[in-house]
C-alpha positions as CSV (number, residue, x, y, z in Angstrom):
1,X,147.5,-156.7,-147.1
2,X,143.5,-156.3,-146.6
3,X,142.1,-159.7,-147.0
4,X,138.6,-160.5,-146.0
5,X,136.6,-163.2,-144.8
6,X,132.4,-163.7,-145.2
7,X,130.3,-165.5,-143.0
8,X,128.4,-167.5,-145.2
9,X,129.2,-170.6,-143.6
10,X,126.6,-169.6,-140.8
11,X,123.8,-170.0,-143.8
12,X,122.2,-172.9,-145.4
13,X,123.7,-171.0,-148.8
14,X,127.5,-172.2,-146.9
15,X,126.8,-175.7,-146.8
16,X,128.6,-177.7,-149.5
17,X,127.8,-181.2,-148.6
18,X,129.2,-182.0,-145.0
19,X,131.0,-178.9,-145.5
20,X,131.0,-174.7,-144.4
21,X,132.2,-172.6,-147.1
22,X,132.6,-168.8,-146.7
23,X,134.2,-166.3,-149.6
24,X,137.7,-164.3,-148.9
25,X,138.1,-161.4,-150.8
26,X,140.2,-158.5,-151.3
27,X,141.1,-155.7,-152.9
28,X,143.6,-157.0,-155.3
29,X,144.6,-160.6,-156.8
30,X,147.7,-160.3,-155.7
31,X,146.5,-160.1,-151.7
32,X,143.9,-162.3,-152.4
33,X,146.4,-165.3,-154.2
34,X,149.0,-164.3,-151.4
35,X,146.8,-164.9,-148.5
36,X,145.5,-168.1,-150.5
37,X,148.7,-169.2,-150.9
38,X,149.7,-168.7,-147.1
39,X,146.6,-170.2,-146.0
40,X,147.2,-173.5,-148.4
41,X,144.5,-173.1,-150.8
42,X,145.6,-173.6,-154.4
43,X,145.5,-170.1,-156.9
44,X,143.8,-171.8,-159.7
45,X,140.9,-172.2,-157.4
46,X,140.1,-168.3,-157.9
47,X,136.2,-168.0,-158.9
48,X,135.4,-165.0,-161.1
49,X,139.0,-164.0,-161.8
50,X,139.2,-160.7,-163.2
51,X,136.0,-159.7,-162.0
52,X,134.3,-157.6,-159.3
53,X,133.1,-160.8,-158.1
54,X,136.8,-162.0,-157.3
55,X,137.1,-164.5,-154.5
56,X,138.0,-168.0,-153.0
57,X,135.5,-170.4,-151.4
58,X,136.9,-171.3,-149.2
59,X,136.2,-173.7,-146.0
60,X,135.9,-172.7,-142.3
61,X,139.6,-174.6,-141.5
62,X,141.0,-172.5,-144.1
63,X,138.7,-169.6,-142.8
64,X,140.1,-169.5,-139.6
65,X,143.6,-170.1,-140.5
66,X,143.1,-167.0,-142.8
67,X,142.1,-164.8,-139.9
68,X,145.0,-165.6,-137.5
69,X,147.1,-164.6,-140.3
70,X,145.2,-161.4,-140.5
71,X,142.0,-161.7,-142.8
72,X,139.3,-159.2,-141.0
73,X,135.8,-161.4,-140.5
74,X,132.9,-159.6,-142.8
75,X,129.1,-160.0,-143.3
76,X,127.8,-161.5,-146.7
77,X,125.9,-158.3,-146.9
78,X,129.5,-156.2,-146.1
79,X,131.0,-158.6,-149.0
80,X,128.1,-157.7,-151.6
81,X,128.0,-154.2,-150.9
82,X,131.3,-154.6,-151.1
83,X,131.7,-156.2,-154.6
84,X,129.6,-153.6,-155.8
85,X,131.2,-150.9,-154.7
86,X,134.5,-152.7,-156.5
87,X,132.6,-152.6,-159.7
88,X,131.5,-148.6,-158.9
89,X,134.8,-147.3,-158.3
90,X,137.8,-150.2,-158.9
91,X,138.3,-150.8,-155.2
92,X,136.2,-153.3,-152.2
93,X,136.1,-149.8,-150.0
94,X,135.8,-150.3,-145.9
95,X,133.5,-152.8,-145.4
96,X,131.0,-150.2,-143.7
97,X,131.4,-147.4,-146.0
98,X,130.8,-150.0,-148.9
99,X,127.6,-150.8,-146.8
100,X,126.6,-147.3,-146.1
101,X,127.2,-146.3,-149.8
102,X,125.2,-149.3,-150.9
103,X,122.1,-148.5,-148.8
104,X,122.2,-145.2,-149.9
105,X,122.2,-146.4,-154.2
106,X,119.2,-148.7,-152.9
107,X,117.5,-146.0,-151.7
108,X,118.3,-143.3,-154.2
109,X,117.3,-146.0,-157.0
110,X,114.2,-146.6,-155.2
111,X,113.2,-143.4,-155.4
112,X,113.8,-142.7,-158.8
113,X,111.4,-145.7,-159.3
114,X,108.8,-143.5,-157.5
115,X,109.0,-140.5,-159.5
116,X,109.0,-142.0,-162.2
């Protein structure tokens, strides 16, 4: 099971009242319900179910407890690159070859801009 964990809880964008939220992710709803489930967090909490954008917030208690049971610690950068490579090809990818692939779409699209 590849399960993932953001650290958008170190941004002002992870502050939910009194709160630190973060996202976990992975590659498929059944890891991603499974770890929620071991971690304690209910399954109907799922945001964009079904989606590329498939995750939990979830908060930094539940964060950690989700990486002593194995969730590996990303970047929000990692998890959007990630999320669109999900969407590109059906699967998150590493979380630096999703990054490296996504740098590379930004700069081929830039330079199509250019020539164009």
């Amino acid at each position: 099971m590849t399960v993932y964990v953001d650290d958008m809880h170190l941004t002002d964008l992870g502050r939910y009242g009194r709160m630190r939220m973060c996202h976990m992710l992975a590659d498929t709803t059944d890891e991603l319900v499974e770890m929620a489930r071991r971690i304690g967090v209910n399954p109907k909490w799922i945001q964009k179910a079904g989606t590329e954008r498939e995750h939990f917030d979830i908060a930094t208690s539940k964060r950690a407890l989700a990486v002593a049971t194995g969730a590996i610690e990303i970047t929000m950068k990692q998890a959007a690159a990630m999320c669109a490579h999900r969407r590109e090809f059906g699967l998150l990818g590493e979380p630096n070859a999703a990054m490296s692939w996504f740098l590379c779409r930004v700069e081929a699209r830039a330079l199509d801009r250019v020539e164009k």
